[in-house]
C-alpha beads as a LAMMPS data file, in Angstrom:
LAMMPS data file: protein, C-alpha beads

126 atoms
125 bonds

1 atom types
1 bond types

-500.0 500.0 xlo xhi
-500.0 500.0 ylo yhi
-500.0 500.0 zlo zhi

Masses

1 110.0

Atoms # bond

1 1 1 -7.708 12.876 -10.210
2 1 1 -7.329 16.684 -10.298
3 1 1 -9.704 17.330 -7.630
4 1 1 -7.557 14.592 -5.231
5 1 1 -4.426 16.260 -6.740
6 1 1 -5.971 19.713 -5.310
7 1 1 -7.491 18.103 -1.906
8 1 1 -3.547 17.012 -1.597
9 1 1 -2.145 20.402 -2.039
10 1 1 -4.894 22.527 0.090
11 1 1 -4.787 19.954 3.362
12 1 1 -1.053 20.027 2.998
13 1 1 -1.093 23.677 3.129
14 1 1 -3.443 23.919 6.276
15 1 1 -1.905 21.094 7.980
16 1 1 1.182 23.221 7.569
17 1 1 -0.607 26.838 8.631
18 1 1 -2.061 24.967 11.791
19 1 1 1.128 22.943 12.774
20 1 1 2.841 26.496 13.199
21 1 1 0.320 27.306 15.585
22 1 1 -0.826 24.200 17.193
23 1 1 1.150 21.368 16.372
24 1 1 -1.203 18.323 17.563
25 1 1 -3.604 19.678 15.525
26 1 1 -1.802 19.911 12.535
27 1 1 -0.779 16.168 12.972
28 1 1 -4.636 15.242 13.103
29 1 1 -5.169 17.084 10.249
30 1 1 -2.692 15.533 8.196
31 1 1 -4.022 11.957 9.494
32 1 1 -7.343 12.812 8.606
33 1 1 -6.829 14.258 5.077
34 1 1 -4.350 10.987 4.459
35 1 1 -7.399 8.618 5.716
36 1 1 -9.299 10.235 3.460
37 1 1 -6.725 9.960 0.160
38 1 1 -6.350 6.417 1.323
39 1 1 -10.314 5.749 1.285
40 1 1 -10.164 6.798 -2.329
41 1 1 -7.585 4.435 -3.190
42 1 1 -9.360 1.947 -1.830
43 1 1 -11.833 2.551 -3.860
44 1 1 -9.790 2.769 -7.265
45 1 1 -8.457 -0.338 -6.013
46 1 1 -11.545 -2.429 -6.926
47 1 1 -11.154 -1.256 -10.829
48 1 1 -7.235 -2.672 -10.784
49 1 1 -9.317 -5.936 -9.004
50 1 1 -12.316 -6.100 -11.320
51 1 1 -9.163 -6.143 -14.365
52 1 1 -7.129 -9.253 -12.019
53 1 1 -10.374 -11.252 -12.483
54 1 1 -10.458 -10.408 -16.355
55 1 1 -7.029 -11.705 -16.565
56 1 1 -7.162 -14.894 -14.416
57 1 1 -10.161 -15.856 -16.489
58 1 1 -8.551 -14.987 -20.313
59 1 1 -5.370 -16.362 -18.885
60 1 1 -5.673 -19.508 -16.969
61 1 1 -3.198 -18.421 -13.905
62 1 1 -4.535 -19.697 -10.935
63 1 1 -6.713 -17.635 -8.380
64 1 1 -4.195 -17.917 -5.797
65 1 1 -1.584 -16.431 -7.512
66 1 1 -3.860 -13.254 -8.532
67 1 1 -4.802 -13.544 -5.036
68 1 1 -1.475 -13.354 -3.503
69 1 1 -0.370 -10.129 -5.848
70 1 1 -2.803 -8.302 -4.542
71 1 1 -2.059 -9.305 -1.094
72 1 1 1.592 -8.446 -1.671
73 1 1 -0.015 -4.628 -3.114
74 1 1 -2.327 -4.233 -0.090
75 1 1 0.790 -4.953 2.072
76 1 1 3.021 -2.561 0.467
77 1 1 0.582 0.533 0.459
78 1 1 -0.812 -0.322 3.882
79 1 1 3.099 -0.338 5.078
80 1 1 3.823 2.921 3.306
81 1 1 1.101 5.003 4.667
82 1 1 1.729 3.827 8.302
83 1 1 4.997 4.863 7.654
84 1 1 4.366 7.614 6.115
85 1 1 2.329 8.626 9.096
86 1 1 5.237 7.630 11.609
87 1 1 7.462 10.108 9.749
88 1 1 4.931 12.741 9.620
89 1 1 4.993 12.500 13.680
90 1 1 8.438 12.819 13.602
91 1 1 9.449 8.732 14.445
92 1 1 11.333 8.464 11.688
93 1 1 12.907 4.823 13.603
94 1 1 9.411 3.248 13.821
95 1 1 8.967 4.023 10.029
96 1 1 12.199 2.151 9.176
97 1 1 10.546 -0.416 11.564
98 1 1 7.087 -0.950 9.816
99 1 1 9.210 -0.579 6.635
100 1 1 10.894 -3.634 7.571
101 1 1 7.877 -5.605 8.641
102 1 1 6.346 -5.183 5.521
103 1 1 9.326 -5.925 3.659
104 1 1 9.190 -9.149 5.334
105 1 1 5.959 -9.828 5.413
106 1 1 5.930 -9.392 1.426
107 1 1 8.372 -11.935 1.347
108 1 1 6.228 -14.351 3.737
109 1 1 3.661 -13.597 1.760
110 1 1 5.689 -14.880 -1.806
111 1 1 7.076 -17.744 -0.431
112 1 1 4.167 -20.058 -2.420
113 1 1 4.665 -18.716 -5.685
114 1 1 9.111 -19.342 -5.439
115 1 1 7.615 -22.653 -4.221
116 1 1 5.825 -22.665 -6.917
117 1 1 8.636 -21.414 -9.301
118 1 1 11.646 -23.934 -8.165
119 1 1 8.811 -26.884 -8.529
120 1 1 8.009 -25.951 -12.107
121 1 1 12.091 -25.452 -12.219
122 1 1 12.374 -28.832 -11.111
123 1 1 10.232 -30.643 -13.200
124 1 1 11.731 -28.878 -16.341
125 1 1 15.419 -29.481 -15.480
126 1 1 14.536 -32.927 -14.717

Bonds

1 1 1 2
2 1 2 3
3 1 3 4
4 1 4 5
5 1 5 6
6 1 6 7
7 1 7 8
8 1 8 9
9 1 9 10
10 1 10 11
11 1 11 12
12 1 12 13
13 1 13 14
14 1 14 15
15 1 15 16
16 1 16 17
17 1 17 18
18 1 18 19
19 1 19 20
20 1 20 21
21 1 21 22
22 1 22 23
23 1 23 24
24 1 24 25
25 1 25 26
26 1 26 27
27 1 27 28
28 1 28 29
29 1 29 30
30 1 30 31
31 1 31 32
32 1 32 33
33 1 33 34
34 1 34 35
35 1 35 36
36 1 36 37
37 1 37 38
38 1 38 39
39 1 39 40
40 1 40 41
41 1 41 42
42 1 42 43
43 1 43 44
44 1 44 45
45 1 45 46
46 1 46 47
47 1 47 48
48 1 48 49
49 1 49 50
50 1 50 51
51 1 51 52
52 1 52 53
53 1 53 54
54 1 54 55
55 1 55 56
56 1 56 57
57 1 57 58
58 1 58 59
59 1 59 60
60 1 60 61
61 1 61 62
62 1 62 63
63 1 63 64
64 1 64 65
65 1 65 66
66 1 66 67
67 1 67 68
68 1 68 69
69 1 69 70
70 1 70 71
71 1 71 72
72 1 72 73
73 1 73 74
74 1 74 75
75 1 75 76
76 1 76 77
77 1 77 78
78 1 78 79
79 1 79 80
80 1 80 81
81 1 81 82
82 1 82 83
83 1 83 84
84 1 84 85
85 1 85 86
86 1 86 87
87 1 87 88
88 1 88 89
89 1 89 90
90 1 90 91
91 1 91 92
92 1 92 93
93 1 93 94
94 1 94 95
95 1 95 96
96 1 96 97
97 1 97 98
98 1 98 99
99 1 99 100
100 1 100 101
101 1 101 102
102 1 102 103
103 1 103 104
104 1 104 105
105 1 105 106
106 1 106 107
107 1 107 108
108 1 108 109
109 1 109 110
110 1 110 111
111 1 111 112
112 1 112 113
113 1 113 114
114 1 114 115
115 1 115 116
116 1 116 117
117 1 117 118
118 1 118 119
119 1 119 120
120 1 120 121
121 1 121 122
122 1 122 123
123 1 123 124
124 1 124 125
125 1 125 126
């Protein structure tokens, strides 16, 4: 983590030093170096999965509700970098924008599990 910690700092730093200088260079700099960060996410991502399966399988949840958490996860970190990236080229509307989308696309996404929810509700109440 310290060595991603220090990647961070140093291509923040020279994105910085190059902007002043050359400004579309400094914005594919910064995209690079955040493709990169992201990559290793990605890959830290399939320890949080490998511990999801552990669960579902101790616990008895179904698949498709471990399935649609990390849906919901991918969809909130996929709609932060992009706008991340929007505001880091200075469209600070189109990041609201893709903010919203994945706001809504989260709750798209969650609609089976209220179903889900107000069923169980239902049968409990009733």
């Amino acid at each position: 983590m310290v060595k991603i910690a220090l990647f961070g700092i140093i291509a923040s730093i020279l994105t910085l030093k190059i902007k002043s200088i050359r400004p579309e260079y400094g914005l594919v700099i910064g995209l690079v170096s955040s493709l990169f960060l992201a990559v290793y996410a990605l890959d830290e991502m399939g320890k949080i999965i490998d511990l999801f399966d552990t669960i579902e399988s101790y616990s008895g949840i179904p698949g498709t509700y471990i399935q649609i958490l990390l849906k919901l996860v991918g969809i909130s970190f996929l709609c932060e970098f992009a706008a991340n990236v929007c505001k880091d080229a200075g469209q600070a509307t189109m990041a609201k924008q893709v903010e919203m989308a994945g706001k809504l696309s989260i709750l798209v996404v969650s609609l089976p599990i209220l179903e889900s929810l107000l069923t169980t509700l239902e049968r409990l109440m009733g």
